[in-house]
N, CA, C and O atoms as a MOPAC input file, in Angstrom:
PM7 MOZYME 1SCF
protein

 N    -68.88100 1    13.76900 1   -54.66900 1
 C    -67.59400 1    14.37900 1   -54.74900 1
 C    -67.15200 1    14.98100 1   -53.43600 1
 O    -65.96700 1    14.92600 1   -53.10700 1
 N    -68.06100 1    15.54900 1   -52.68000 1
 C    -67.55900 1    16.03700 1   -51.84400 1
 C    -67.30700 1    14.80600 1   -50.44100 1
 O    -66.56700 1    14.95300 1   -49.46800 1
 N    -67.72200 1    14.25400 1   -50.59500 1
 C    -67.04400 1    13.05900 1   -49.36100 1
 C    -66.02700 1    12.38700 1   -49.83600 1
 O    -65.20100 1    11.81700 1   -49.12300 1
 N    -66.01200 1    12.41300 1   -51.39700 1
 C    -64.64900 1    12.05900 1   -51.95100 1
 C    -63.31300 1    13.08500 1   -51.23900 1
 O    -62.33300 1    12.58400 1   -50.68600 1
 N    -63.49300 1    14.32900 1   -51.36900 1
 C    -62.45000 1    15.38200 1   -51.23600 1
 C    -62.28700 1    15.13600 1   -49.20100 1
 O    -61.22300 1    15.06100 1   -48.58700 1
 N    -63.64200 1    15.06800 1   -48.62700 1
 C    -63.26600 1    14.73900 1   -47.28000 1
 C    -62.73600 1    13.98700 1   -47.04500 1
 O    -62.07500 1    14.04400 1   -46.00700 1
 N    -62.69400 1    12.54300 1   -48.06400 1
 C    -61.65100 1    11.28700 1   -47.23600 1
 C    -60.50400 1    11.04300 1   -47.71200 1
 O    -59.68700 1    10.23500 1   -47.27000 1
 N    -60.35100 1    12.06800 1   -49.08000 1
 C    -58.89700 1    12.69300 1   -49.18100 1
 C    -58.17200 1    13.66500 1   -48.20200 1
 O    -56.98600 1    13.52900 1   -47.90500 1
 N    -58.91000 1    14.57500 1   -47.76200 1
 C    -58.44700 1    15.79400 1   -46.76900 1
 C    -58.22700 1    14.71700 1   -45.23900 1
 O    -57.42100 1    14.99000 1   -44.34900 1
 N    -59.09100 1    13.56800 1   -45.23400 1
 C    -58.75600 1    12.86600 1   -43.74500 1
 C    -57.51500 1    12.50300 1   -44.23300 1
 O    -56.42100 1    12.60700 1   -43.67700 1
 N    -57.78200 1    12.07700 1   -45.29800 1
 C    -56.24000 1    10.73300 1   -45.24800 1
 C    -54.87000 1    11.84200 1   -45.25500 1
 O    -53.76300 1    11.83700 1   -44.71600 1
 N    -55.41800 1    12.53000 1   -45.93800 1
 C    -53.67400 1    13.73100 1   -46.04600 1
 C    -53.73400 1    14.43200 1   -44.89700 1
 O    -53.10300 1    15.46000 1   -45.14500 1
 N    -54.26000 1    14.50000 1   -43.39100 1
 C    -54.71600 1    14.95300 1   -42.24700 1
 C    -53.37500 1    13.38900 1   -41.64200 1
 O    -52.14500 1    13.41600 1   -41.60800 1
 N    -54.41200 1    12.17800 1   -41.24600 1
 C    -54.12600 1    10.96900 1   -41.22700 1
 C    -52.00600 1    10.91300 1   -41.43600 1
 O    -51.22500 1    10.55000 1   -40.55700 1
 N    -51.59500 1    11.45600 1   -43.01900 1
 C    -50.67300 1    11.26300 1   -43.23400 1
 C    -49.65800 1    12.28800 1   -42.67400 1
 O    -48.45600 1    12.02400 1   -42.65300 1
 N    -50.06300 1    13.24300 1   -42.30300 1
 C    -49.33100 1    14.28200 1   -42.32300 1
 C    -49.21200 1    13.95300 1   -40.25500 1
 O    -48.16600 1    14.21000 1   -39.65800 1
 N    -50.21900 1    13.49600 1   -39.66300 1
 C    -50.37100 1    12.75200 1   -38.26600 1
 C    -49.00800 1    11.84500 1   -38.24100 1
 O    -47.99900 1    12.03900 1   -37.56300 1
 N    -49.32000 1    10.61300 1   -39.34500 1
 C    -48.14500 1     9.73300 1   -38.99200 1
 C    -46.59400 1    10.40400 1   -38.98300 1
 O    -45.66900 1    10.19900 1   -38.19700 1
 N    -46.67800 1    11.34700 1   -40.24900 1
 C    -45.37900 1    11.69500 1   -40.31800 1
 C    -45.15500 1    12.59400 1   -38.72100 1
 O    -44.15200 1    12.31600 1   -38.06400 1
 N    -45.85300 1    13.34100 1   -38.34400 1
 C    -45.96600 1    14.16600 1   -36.93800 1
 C    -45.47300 1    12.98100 1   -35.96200 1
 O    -44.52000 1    13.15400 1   -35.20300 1
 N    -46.02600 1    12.03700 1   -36.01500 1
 C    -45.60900 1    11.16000 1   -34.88700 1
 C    -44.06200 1    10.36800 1   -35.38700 1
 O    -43.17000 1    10.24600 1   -34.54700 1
 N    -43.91600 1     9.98800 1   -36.46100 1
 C    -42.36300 1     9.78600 1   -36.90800 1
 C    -41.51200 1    11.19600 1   -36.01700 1
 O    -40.94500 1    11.15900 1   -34.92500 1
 N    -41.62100 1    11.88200 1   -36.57500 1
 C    -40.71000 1    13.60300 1   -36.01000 1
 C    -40.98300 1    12.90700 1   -34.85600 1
 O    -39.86700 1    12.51300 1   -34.51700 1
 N    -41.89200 1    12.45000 1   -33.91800 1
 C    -42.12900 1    12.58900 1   -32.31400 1
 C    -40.76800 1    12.20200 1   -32.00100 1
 O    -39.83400 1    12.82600 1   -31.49700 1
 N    -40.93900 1    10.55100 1   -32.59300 1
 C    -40.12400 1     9.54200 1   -32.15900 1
 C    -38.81400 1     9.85900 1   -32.28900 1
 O    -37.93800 1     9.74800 1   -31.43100 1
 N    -38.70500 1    10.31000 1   -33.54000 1
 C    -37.24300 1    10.67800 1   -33.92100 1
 C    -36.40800 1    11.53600 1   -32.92500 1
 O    -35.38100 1    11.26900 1   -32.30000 1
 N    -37.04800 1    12.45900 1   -32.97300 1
 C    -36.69400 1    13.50200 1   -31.75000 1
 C    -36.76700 1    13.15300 1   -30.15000 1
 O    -36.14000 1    13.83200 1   -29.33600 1
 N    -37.51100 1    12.13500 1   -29.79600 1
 C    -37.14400 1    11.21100 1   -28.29800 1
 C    -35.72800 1    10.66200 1   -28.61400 1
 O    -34.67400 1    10.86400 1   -28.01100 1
 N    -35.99400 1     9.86800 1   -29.78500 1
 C    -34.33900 1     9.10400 1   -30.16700 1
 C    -32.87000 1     9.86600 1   -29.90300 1
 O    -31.78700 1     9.47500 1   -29.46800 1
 N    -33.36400 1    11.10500 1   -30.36800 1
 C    -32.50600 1    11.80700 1   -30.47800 1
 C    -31.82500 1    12.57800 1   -28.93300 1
 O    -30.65200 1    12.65600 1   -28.57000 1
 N    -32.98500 1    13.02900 1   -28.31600 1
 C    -32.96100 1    13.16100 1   -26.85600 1
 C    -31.71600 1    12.26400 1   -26.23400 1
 O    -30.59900 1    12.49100 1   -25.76900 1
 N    -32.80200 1    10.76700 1   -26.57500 1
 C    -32.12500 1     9.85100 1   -25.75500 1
 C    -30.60900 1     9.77300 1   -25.82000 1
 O    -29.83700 1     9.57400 1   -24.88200 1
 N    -30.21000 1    10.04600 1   -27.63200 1
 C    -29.00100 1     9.65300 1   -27.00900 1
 C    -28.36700 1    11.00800 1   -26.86200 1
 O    -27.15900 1    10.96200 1   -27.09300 1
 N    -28.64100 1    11.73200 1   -26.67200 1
 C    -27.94500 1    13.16400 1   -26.31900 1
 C    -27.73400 1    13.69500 1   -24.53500 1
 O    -27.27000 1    14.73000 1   -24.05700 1
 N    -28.26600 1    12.55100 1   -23.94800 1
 C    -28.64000 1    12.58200 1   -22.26200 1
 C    -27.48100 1    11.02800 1   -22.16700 1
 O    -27.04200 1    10.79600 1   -21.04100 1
 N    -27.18900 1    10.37700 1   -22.94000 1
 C    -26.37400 1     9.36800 1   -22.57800 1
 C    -25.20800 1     9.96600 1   -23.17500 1
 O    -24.20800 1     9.86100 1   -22.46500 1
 N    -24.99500 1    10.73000 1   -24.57500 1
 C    -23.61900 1    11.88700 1   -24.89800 1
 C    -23.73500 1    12.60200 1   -23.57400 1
 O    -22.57700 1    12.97500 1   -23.38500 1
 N    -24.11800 1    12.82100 1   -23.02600 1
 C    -23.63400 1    13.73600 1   -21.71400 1
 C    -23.79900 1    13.20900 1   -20.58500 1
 O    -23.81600 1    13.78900 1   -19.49900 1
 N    -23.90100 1    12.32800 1   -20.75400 1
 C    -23.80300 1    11.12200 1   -19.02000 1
 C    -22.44000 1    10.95500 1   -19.17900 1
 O    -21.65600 1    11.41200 1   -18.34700 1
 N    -21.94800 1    10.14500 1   -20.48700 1
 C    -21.06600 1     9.50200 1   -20.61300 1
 C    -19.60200 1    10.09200 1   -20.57800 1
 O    -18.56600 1     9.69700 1   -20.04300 1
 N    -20.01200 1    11.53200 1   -21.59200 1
 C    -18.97700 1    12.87500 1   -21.44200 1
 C    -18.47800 1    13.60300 1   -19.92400 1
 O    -17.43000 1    14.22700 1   -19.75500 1
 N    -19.41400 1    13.36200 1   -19.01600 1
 C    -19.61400 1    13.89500 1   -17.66200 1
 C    -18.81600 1    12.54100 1   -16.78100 1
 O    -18.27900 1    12.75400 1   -15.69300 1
 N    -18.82900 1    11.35500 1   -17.32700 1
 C    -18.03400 1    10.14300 1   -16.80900 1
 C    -16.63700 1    10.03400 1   -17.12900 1
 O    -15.68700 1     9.77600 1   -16.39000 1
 N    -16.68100 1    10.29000 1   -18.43900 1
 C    -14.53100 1    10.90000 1   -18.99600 1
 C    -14.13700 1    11.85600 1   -18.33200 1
 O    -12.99900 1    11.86300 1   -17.86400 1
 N    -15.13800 1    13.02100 1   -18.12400 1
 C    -14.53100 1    14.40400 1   -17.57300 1
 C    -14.29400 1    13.45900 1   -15.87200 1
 O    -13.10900 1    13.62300 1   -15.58200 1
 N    -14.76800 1    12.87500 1   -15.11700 1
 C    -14.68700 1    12.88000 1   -13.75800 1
 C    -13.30300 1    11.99800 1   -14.19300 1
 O    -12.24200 1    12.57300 1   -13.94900 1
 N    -13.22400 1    10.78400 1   -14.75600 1
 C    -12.11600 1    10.17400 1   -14.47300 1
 C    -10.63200 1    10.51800 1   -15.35700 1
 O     -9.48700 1    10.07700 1   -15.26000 1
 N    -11.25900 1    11.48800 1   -16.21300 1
 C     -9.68900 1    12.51000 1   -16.51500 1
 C     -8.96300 1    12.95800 1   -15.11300 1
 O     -7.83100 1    12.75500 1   -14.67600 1
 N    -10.39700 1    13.83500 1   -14.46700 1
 C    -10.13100 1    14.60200 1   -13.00100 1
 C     -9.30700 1    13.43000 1   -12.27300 1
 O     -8.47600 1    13.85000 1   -11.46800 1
 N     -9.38700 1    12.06400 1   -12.40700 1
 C     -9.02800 1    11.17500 1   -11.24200 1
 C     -7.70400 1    10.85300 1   -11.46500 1
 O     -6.81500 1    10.54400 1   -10.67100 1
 N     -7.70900 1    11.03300 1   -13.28400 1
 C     -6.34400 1    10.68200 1   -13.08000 1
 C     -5.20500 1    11.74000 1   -13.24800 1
 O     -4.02800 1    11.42800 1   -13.43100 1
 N     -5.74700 1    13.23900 1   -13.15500 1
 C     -4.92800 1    14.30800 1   -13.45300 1
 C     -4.83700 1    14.55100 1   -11.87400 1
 O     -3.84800 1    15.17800 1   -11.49400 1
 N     -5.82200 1    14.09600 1   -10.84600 1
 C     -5.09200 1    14.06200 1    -9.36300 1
 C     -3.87800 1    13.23800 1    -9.14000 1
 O     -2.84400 1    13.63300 1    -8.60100 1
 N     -4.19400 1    11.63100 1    -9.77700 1
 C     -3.11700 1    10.73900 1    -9.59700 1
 C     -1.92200 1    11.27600 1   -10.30700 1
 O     -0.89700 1    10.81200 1    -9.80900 1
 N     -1.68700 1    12.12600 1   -11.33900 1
 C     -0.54100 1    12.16500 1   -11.91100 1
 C      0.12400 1    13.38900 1   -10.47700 1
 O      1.14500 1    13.04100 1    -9.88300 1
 N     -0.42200 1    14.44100 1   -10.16900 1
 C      0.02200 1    15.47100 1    -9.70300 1
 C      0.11700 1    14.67000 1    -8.05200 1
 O      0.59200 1    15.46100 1    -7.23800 1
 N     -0.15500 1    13.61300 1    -7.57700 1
 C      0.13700 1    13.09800 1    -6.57000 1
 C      1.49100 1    12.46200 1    -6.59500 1
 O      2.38900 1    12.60600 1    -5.76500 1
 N      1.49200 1    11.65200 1    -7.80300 1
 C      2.55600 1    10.90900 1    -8.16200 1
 C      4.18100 1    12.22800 1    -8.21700 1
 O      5.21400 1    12.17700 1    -7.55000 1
 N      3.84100 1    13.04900 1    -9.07000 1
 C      4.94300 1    14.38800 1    -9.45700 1
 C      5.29300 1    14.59100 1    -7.70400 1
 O      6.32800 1    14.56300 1    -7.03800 1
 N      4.28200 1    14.73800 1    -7.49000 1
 C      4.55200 1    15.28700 1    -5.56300 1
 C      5.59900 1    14.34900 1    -5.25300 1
 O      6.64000 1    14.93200 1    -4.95000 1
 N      5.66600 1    13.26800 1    -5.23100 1
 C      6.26900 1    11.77400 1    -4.73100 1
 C      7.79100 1    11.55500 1    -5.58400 1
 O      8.83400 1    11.24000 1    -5.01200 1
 N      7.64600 1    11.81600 1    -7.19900 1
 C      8.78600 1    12.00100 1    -7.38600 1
 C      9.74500 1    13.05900 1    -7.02200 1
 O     10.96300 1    12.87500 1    -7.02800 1
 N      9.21300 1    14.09800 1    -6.72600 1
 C      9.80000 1    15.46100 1    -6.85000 1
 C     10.71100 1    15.27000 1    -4.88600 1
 O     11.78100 1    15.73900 1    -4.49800 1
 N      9.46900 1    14.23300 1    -3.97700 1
 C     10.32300 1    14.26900 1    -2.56800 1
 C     11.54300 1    13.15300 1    -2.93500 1
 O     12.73800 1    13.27700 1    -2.66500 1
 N     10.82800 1    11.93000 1    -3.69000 1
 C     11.98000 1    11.20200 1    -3.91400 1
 C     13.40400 1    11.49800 1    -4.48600 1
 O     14.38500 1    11.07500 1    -3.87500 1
 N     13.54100 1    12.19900 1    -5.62100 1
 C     14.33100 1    12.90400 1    -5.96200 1
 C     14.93100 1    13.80400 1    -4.86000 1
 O     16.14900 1    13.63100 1    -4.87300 1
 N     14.58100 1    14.67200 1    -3.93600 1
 C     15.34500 1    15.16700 1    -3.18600 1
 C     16.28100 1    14.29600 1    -1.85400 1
 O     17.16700 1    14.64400 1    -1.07400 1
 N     15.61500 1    13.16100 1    -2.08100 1
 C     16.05200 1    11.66900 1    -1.33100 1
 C     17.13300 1    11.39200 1    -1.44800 1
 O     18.03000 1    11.18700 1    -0.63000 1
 N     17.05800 1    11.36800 1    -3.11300 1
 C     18.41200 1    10.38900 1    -3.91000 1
 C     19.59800 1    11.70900 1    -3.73300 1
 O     20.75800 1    11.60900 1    -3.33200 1
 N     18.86000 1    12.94300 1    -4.18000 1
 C     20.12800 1    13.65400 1    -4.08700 1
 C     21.04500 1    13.81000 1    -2.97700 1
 O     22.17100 1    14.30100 1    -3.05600 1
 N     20.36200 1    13.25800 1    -1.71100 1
 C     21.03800 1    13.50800 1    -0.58100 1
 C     21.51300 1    12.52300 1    -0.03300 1
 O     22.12800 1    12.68000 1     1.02200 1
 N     21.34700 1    11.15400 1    -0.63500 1
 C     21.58400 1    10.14500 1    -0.43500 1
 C     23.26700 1    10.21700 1    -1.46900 1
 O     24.44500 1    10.14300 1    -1.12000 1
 N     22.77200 1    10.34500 1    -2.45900 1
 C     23.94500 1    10.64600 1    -3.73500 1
 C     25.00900 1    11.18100 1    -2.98600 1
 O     26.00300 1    10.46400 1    -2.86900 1
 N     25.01200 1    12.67300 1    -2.27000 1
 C     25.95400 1    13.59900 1    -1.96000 1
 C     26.46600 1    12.73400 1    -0.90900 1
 O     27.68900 1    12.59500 1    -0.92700 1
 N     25.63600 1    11.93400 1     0.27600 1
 C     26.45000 1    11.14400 1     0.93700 1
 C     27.43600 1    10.29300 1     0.67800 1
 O     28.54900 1    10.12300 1     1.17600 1
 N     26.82600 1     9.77100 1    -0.21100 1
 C     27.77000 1     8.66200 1    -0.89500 1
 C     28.95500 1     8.79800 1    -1.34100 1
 O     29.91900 1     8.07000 1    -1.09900 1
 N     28.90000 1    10.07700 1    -2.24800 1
 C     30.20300 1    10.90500 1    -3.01500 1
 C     30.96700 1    11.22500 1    -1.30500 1
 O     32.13700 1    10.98200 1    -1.00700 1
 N     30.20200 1    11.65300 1    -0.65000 1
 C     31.09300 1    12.14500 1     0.78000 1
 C     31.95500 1    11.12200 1     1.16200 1
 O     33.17000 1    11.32500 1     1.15600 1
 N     31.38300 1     9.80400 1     1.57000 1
 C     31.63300 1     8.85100 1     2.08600 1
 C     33.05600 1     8.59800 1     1.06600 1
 O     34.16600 1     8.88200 1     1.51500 1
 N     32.90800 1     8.10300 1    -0.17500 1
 C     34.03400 1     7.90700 1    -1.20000 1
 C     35.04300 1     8.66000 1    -0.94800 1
 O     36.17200 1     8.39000 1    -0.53800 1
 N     34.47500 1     9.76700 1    -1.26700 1
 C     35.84700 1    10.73900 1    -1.24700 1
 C     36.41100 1    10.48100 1     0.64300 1
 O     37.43400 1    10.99000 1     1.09900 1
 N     35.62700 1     9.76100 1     1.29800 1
 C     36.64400 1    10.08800 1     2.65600 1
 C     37.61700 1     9.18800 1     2.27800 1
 O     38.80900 1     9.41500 1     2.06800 1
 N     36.78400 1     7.75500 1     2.18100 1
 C     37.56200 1     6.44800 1     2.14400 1
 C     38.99500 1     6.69700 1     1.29000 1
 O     40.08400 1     6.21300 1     1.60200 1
 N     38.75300 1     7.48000 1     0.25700 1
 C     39.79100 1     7.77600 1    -1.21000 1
 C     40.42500 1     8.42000 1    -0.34900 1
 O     41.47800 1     8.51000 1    -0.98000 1
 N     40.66000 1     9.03400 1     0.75900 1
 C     41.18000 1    10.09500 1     1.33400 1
 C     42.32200 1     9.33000 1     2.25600 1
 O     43.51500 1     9.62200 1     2.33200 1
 N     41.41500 1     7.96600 1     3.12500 1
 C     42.07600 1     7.74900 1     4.57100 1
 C     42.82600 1     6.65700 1     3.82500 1
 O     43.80800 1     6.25600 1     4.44900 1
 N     42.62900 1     6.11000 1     2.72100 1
 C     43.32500 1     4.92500 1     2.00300 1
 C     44.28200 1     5.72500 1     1.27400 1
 O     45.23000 1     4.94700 1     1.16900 1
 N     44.56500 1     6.63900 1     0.79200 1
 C     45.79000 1     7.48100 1    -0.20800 1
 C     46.76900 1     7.96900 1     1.18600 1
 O     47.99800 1     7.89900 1     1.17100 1
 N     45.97300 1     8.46300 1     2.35700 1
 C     47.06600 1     8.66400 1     3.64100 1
 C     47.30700 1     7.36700 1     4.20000 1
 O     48.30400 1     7.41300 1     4.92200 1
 N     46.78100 1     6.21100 1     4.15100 1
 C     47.04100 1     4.86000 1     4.67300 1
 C     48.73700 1     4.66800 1     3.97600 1
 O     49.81300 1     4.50000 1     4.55000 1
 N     48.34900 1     4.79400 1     2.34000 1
 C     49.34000 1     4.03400 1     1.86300 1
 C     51.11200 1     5.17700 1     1.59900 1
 O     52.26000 1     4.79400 1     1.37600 1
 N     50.52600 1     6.61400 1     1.77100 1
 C     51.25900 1     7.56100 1     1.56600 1
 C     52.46100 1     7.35600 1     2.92500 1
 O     53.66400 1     7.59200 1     2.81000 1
 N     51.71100 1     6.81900 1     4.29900 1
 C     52.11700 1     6.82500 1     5.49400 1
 C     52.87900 1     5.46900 1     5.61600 1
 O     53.42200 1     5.27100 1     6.70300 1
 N     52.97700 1     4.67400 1     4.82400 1
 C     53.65700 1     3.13100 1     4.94600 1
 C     54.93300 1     3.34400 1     3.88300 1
 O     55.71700 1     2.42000 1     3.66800 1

């Protein structure tokens, strides 16, 4: 009986081992992918950064362009209103 109860106490030793080494694995698994969740999270965060530079580069570019057009615009209106001006005295004067 009693080497009976020892190669019960190995085997539930034995079982309680395998399950220990299941947990091992599981928990590497788990590691693993928790180091590639944060590789990968750390790879969105940089190219958010790349493209929240490109947008605020771009805003820069519209914001000079826009002051372009407006001054381009006001010329234009200038220019009109001369022409509207020397053509209404052209024809006022004939």
């Amino acid at each position: 009986m009693a080497r009976e109860s020892q190669a019960d106490r190995l085997d539930r030793i034995e079982e309680k081992i395998d399950k220990m080494s299941e947990a091992i694995i599981a928990l590497a698994r788990a590691e693993e992918k928790i180091i590639t969740l944060t590789s990968f999270s750390k790879q969105q965060s940089e190219q958010i950064q790349s493209v929240i530079n490109r947008v605020d580069r771009i805003e820069d570019m519209v914001k000079d362009n826009a002051s372009t057009v407006g001054v381009i615009n006001k010329i234009f209106w200038i220019i009109m209103a001369s022409a509207a001006t020397v053509i209404t005295g052209m024809l006022i004067l004939q």
